[in-house]
C-alpha positions in Angstrom: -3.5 -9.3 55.0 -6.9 -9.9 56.1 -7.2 -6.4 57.2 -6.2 -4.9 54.6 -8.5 -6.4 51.9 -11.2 -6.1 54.4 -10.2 -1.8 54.3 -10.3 -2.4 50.2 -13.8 -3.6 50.2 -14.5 -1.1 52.5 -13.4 1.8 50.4 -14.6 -0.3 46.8 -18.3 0.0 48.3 -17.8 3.3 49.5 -17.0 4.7 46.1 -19.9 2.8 44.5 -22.7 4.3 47.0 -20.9 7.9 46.5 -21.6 7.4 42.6 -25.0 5.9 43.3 -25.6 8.8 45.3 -24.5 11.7 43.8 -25.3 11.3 39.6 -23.0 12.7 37.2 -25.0 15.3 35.8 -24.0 13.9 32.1 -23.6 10.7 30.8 -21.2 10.2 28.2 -21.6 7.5 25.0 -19.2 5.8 23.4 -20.3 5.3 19.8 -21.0 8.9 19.0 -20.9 9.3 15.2 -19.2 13.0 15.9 -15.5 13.6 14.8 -13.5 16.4 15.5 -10.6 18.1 13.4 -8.0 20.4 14.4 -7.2 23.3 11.6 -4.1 26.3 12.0 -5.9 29.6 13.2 -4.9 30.9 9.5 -3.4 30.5 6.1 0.4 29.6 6.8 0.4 29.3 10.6 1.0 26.8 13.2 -0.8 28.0 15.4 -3.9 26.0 17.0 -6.6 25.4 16.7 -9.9 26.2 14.7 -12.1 23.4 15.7 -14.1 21.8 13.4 -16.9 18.3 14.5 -17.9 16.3 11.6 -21.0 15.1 12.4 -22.4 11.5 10.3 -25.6 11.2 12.3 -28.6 13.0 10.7 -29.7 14.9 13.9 -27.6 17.2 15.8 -26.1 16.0 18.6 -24.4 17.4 22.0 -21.0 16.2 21.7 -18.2 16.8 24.6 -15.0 16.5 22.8 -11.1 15.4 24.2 -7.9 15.7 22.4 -4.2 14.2 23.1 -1.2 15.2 21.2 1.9 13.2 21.0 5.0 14.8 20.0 7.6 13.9 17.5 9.5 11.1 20.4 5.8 9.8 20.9 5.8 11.5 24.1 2.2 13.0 25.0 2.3 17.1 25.1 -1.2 17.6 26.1 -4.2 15.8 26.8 -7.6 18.5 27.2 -11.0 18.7 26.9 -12.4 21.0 24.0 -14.0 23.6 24.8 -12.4 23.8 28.0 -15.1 24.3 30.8 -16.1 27.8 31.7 -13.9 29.9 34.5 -15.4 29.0 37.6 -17.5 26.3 36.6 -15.8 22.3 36.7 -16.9 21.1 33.4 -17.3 21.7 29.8 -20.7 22.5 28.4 -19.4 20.6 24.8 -20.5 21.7 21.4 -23.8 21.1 19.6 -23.0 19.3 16.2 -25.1 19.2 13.8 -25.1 16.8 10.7 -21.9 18.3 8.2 -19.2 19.7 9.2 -19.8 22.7 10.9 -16.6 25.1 12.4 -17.0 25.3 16.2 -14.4 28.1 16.9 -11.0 29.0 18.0 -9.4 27.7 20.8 -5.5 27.8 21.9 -3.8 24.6 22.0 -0.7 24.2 22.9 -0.1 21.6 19.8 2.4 22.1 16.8 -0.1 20.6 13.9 3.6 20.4 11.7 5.3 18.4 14.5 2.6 17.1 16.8 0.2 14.3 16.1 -3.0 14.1 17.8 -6.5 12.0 18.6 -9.3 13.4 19.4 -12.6 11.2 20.2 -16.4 12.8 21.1 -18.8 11.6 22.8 -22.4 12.0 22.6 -23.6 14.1 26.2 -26.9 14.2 27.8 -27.7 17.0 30.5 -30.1 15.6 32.7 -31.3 19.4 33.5 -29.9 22.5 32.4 -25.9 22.5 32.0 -23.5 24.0 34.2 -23.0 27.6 31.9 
């Protein structure tokens, strides 16, 4: 038993010095006054999603913005960050939101806004440097 939380507190401390060590090259906050609504593509369809950030603050702000969609049995159908990051790169570049409400573009989603039900939460981003385009 002692070995193996003596292994545990190895690895905890591990993972804290890798974080330390290598910076996320964003930092993400919680209370970000930007809200983010998913529209049909059209008039009559289904189909998703224009994406639209309401923004409360009165300066614009980066936002990086996740969805989840639950389906009718309350079962999740897709969880996703919006706007998906670029091909090759690992991570979203996020939208800059200024105060309103300000349309952000079309993305597929594979959500049913008839059926599905879905939360999506932004949070404010700060590139320490230039972000990954």
């Amino acid at each position: 038993m002692r070995a193996v939380l003596s292994a545990v507190c190895v690895l905890l401390v591990t993972l804290v010095a890798c974080g330390e060590a290598h910076p996320s090259d964003s930092e993400a906050a919680s209370d970000s006054p930007v809200r983010m609504l998913l529209l049909p593509y059209g008039e009559g369809s289904h189909d998703c999603c224009k994406v639209v950030t309401v923004n409360s603050a009165d300066q614009a702000l980066n936002v990086q913005c996740r969805v989840f969609a639950f389906g009718s049995s309350g079962r999740e159908v897709y969880a996703g960050i919006i706007p998906p990051p670029p091909s090759g790169h690992p991570r979203s570049i996020g939208f800059w939101a200024p105060p309103g409400r300000h349309i952000q573009g079309v993305w597929d989603v594979p959500i049913d806004l008839v059926h599905d039900r879905y939360h999506g939460t932004c949070n404010q981003i700060a590139w320490h440097g230039a972000p990954p385009i």
